[in-house]
C-alpha positions in Angstrom: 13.3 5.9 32.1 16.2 5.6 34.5 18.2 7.6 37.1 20.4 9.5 35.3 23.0 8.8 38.5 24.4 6.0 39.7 25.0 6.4 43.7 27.5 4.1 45.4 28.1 2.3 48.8 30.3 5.2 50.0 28.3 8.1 48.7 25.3 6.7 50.5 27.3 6.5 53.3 28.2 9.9 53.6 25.1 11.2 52.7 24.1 9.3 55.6 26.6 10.2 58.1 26.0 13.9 56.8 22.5 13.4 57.9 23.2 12.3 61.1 25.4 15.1 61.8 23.2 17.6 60.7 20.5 16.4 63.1 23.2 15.5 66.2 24.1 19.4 65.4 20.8 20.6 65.9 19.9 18.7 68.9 22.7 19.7 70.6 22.1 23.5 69.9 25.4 23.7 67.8 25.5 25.9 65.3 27.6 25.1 62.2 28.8 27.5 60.1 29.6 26.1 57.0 27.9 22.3 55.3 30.6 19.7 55.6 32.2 19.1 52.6 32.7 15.5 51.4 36.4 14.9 51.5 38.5 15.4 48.4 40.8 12.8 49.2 37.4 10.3 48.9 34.9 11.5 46.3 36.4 13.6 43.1 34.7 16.8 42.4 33.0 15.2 39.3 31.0 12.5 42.4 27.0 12.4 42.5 27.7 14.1 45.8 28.7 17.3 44.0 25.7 17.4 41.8 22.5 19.6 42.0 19.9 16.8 42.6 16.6 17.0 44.7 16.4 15.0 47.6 14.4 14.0 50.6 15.1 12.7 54.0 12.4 11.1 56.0 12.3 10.0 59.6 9.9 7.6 61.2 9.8 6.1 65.1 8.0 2.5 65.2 7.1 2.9 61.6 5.3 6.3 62.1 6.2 9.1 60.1 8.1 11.9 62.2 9.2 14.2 59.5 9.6 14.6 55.8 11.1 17.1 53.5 13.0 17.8 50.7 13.5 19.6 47.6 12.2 18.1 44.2 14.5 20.1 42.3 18.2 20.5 43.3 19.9 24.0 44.3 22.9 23.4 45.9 25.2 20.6 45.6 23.2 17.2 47.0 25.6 16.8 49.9 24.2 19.9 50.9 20.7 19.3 50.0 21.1 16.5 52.4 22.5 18.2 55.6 20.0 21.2 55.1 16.7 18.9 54.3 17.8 16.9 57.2 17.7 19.4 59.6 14.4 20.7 58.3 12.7 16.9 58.5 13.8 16.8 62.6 13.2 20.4 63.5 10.8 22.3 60.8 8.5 19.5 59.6 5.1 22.1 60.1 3.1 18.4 60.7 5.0 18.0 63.8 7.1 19.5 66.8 10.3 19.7 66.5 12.7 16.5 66.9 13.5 16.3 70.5 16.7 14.3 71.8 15.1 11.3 73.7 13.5 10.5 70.9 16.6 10.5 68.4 17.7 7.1 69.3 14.8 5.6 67.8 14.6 7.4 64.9 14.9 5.7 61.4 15.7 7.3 58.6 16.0 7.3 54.5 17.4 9.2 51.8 15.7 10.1 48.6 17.8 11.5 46.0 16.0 12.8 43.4 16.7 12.6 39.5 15.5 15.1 36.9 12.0 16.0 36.7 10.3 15.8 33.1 6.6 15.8 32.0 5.0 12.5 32.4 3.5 11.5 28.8 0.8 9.1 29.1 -0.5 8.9 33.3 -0.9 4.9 32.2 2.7 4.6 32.0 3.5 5.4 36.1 4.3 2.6 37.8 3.8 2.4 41.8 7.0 1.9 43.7 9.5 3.4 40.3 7.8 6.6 39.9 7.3 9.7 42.1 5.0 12.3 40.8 4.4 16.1 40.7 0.9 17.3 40.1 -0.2 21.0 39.5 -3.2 22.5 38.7 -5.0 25.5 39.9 -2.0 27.2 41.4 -2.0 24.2 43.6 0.7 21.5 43.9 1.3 18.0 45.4 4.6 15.7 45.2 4.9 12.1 46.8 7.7 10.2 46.6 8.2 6.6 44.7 7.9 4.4 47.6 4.5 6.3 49.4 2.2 4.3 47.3 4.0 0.7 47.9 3.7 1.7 51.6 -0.3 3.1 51.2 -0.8 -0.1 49.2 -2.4 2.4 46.4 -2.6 1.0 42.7 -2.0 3.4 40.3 -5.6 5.3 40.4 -5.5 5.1 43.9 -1.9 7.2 44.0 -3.6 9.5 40.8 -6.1 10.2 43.3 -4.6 10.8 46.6 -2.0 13.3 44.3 -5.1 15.5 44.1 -5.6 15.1 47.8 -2.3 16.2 48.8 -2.8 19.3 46.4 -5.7 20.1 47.9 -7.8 19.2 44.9 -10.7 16.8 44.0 -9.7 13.5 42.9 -9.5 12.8 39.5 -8.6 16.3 38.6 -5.6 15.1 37.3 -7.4 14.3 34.1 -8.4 17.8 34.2 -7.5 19.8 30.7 -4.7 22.1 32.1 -3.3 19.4 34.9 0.1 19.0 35.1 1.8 15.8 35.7 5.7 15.5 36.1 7.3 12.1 37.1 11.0 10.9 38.5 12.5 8.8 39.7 14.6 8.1 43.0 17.8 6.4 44.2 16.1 5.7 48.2 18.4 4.3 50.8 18.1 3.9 54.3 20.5 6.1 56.7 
């Protein structure tokens, strides 16, 4: 299992500058109509950029998360996934108040794009740090993202476990006879 994508130096880069804009826009109460486009003189229409991909972006100040959102499954082309998840990380994260402008300057941020989610097959086979998993059971649902575990210091069990947490559900009910269990993996960058 492998990205299905392969995403270049300049794509990362305007995915990056696309988040920064998006997030400079909102600060400075400026509305924009229309998601930049990514310039066909650069990137053919064929480029990742123009893909439906999920993606995350994720902002922390002094290494403490300050926002992160994202869609798992794409719906729009992932430049504007990007501009659209950005703004939602700084200003609609429900964990937190919205992003105010003293405290853009020190905010770091990374990109998760997201490849195709399938069914994982055997819960043995995830690996902590290459994997990101879905878990759903119970009309309830939790999603973390490849690198959350490496930065928990969770082995695999541990990330099993809290999955169940962040559902909402009792560890180990992953195991459960009707538990779901999807796995990706991610292309994560920092902006």
């Amino acid at each position: 299992m492998s990205t299905s994508f392969t995403l270049p130096d300049a794509e990362k880069k305007f995915l990056s500058q696309q988040a920064r804009t998006s997030i400079e826009a909102g600060l400075l109460g400026k509305n924009v109509a229309d998601v930049p486009q990514p310039p066909a003189t650069e990137f053919a229409p064929g480029s990742v950029l123009h893909r439906k991909l999920g993606a995350f972006v994720t902002l922390h100040i002094s290494g403490a998360l300050r926002g992160c959102i994202g869609n798992i499954i794409g719906r729009e082309p992932l430049y504007a996934t990007v501009w659209h998840m950005a703004q939602a990380a700084a200003f609609a994260d429900p964990r937190f108040p919205a992003l105010g402008l003293a405290e853009w300057p020190r905010v770091n941020m990374e990109i998760s794009v997201l490849d195709e989610l399938t069914p994982c097959p055997d819960p043995q086979a995830v690996e902590v740090g290459r994997h990101g998993l879905v878990l759903q059971y119970a009309g309830r649902s939790g999603v973390f993202l490849p690198q959350v575990p490496v930065e928990q210091g969770w082995d695999r069990l541990a990330y099993l476990d809290n999955l169940c947490g962040k559902a909402g559900l009792p560890p180990n009910t992953w195991r459960q006879p009707g538990a779901q269990l999807f796995w990706y993996e991610a292309t994560v960058f920092k902006a």
